[in-house]
N, C-alpha and C positions, 0 to 999 in steps of 0.2 A: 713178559717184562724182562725177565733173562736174556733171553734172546738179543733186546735189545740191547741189554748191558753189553754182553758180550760182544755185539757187534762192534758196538763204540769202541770198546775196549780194544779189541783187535789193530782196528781204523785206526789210533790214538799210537800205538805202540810203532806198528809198522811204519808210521810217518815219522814219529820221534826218533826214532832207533834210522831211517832212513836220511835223515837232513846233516845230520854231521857228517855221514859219508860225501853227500853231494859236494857241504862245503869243502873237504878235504880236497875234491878232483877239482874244483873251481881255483882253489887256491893253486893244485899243483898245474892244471893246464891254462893257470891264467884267464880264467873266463869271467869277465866282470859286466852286469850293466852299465855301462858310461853316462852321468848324467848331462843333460842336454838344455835348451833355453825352454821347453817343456816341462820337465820334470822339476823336481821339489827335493831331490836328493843332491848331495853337494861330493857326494864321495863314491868311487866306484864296488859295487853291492853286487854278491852273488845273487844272481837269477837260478832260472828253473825251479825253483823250491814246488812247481806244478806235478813235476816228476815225485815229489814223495808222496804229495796229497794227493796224485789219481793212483799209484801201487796201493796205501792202506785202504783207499775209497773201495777199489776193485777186487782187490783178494777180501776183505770183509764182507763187500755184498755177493760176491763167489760162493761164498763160507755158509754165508745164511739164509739167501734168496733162494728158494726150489721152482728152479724153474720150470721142473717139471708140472706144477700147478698156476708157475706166471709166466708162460710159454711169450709176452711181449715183452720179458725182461730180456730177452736174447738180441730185439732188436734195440731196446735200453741201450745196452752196453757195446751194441756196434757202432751205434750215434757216437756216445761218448768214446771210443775210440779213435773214430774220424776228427773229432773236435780235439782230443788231446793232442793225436800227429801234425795235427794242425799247428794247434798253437806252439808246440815245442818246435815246427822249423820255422815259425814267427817269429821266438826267442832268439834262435842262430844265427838266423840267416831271414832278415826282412823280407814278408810278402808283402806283394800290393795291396791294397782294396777290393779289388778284383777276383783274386785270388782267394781270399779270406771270404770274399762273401759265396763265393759258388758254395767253397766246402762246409758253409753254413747251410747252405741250402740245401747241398744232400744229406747233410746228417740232421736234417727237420725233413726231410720227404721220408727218410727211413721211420721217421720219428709217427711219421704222421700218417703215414702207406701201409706201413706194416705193424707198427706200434699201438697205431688206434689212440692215438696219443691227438684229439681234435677238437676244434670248438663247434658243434653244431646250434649252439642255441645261444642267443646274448641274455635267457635269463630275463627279460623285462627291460635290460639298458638300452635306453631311448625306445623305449617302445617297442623293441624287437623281441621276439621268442626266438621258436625255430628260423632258421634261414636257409638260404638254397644253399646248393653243398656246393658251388663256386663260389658263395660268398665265404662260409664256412671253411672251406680250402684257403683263402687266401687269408681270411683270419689269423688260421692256425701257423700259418706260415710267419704272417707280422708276428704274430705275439712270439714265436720261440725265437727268430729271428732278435729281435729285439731284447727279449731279455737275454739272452744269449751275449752280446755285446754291451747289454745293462750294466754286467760284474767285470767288462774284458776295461771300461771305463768310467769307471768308479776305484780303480786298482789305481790310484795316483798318488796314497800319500799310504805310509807303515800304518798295518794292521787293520784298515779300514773297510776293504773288499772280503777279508776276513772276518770277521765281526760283524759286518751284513750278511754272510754265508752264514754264519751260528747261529743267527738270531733267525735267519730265514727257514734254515735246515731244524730247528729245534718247534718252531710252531705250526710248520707245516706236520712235523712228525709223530706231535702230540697228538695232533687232528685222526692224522691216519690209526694211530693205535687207539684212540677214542673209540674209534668208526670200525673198526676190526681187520682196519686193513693192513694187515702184519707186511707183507712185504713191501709196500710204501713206508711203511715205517723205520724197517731196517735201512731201506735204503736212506732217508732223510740222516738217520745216526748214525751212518756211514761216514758221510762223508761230514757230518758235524764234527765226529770221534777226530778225524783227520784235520780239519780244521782247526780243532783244539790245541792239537799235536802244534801244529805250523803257527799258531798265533803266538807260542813261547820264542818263538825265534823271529817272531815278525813283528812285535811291536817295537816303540818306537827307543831307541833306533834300531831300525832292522838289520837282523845279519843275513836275512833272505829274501829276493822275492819270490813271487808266485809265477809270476810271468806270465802271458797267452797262454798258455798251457793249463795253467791253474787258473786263470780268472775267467777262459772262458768254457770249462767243463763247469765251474760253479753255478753259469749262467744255464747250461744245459742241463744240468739237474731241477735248476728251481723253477725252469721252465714247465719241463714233464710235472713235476709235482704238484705247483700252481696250477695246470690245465687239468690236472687229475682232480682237485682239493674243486675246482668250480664245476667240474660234472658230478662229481660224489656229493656234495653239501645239497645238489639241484636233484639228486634222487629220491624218488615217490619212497623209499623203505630204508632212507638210511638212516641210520640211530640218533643221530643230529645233524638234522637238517637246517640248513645257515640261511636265513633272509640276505638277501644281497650278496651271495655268494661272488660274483665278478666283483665288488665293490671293494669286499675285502681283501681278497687275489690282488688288488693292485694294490691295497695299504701294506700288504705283507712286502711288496716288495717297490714302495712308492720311492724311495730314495734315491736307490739308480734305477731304477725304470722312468722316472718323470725326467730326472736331470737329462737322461739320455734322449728322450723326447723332446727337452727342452734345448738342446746343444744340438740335435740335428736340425730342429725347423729354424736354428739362427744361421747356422750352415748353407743350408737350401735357400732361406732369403737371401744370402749374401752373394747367391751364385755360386757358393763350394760344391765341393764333396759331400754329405753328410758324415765320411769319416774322416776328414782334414781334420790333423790334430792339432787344438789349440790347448789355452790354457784358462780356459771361461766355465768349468766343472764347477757343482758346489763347493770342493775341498780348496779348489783354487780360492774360491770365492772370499771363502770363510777363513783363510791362508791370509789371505791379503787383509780383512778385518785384525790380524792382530794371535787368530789363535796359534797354538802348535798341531806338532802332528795328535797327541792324545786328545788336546780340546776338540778339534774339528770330529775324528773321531768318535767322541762320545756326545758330543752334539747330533752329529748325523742318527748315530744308534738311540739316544733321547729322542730325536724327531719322528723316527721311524717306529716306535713302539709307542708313540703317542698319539700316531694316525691310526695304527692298529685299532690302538683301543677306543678312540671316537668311532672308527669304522663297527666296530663290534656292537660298542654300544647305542649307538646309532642306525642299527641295521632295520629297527622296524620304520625307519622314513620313509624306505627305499630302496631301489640301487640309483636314481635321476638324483631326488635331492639330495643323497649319502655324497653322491659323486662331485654336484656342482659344492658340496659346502667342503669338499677334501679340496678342490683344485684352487678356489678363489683364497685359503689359509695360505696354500701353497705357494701361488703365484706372490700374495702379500708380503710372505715370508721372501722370496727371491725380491722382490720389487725392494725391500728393506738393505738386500745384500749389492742392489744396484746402486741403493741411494747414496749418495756425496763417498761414492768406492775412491781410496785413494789411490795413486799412481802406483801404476805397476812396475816393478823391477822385474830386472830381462837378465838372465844367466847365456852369457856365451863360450862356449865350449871351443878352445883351439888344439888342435895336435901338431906339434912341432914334426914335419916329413920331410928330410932331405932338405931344409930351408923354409920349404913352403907349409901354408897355415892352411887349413882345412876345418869346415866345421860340419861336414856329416859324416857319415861313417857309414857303410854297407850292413852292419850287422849290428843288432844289440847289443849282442855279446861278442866282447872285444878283448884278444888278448892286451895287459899291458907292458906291451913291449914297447910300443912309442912313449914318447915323451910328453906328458900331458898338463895343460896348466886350465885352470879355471878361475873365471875372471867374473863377478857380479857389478855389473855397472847399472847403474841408473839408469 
């Protein structure tokens, strides 16, 4: 239990002690998120705040994970690696889709190749156990894939992708130190401890973001840990062993894992992208009903610890009908946020350049050196 404190503790300090510096150089190199006819912010907001949350995340579980006994935490933290350079030149300097997805894909092949980080059995969902190991491979792939980009877009309004990472990193972590899995567990209160740190400066109104950087290494942890948390619960000699182990995997993190599910197949119908950014997310949703950033917020984190706990307690149904009676609430609950939704307002962004008006911009993060006006029309 020390251990754990300590690690938190560590995670906690070095992000806090690390975000006033960031904001200092943002302020002096002028580097702002610029809000756009997407976003929900009306004012320009230091990003990267991802850089403080993966330093406490990494020197904390440096400090306390011995590798030398969890020899697949080496390839842990090369994943997580690839996913933070990633997302930090996504904050700078916009990548494609393309781009973004390859290097998802190799920091889940590391994840899954040499990590042992994989789903070989669905558990009883939909009648499946074991499966063949192509299907089991491409499994493992959707699921980190997916949640991995779960927290990179759920990151749309102050504090909220936060607050699903604490909530996620704290019940995953209890599990693991239940079960005696100590270095799953330091890791979960690692990067809690860090989050904790970054939510004093990110609620609402935020004076940081997380950016790519931070929202999608959050994705990448809770990844590994969910795919750990449903082979460990499924194990013949584990201390507590979980009925519906997949069932609950996905209430733990149903919030942005279903929204995300549910934004790409509208995507994919439409003939998009699945990663064309619109503005059709839960928080949007729940934005346009009337809440604020705290309401939606804490609605989201209510809904999520609400499915939890039907799932829990619910486990001896099932994982089939645990699952159909999680998705049919769910969809109810979105079908309610469709119904009689009023008109949407559209934020357009113009930069005065040399005369001309422009309304995209190469890069997130934008010095403000142009002249910038922001205009909300109907």
């Amino acid at each position: 239990m020390l251990d754990v404190l300590l690690t938190a503790s560590v995670s906690f300090i070095i992000t806090f002690l690390a975000i006033p510096v960031i904001l200092q150089i943002a302020e002096q190199k002028k580097l702002y998120d610029i809000p756009d006819e997407r976003k929900v912010h009306t004012r320009p907001v230091a990003s990267l705040g991802g850089v403080a949350i993966f330093g406490g995340f990494l020197l904390a579980s440096l400090l306390s994970i011995q590798g030398y006994l969890n020899p697949e935490f080496q390839y842990f933290f090369a994943a997580a690696l690839v996913i933070f350079f990633l997302g930090l030149k996504d904050d700078l300097m916009v990548l494609s889709a393309s781009k973004k997805f390859v290097g998802q894909v190799i920091a889940a092949s590391i994840l899954i190749h040499l990590g042992g980080i994989r789903l070989d059995s669905m558990y009883g969902l939909l009648g499946f156990n074991e499966v063949p190991e192509a299907f089991g491979l491409a499994l493992s792939y959707l699921t980190i894939i997916v949640v991995i980009n779960s927290f990179n877009l759920i990151d749309g309004i102050d504090g909220l992708a936060t607050s699903l990472g604490i909530l996620t990193m704290t019940i995953l972590g209890i599990y693991f130190f239940i079960v005696g899995q100590q270095a799953y567990t330091l890791l979960a209160f690692s990067l809690a401890g860090s989050l904790v740190a970054f939510i004093i400066f990110n609620h609402h109104p935020a004076k940081i973001f997380m950016g790519d950087s931070g929202s999608l290494m959050i994705g990448l942890v809770n990844s590994i840990l969910v795919i750990k948390f449903i082979n460990v619960a499924n194990a013949p000699l584990v201390a507590v062993p979980v009925q519906s182990a997949v069932v609950i995997g996905f209430a733990i993190l149903i919030v942005p894992l279903l929204d995300t599910l549910r934004v790409f197949s509208i995507r994919i119908a439409n003939g998009k992208s699945p990663f064309t950014p619109d503005r059709n997310h839960v928080h949007h949703l729940l934005l346009e009903r009337g809440l604020g950033h705290v309401g939606v917020t804490l609605t989201c984190i209510g809904i999520n610890i609400g499915f939890i706990l039907l799932a829990w307690f619910g486990r001896s149904l099932g994982p089939n009908y645990l699952l159909l009676i999680m998705l049919t609430l769910a969809f109810a609950g979105f079908g309610l946020l469709y119904y009689r939704q009023p008109r949407r307002r559209r934020m357009v962004i113009a930069k005065r350049i040399n005369g001309t008006t422009e309304l995209k911009t190469t890069s997130k993060v934008v010095t403000l050196k142009q002249e910038t006006a922001i205009a909300d029309q109907n």
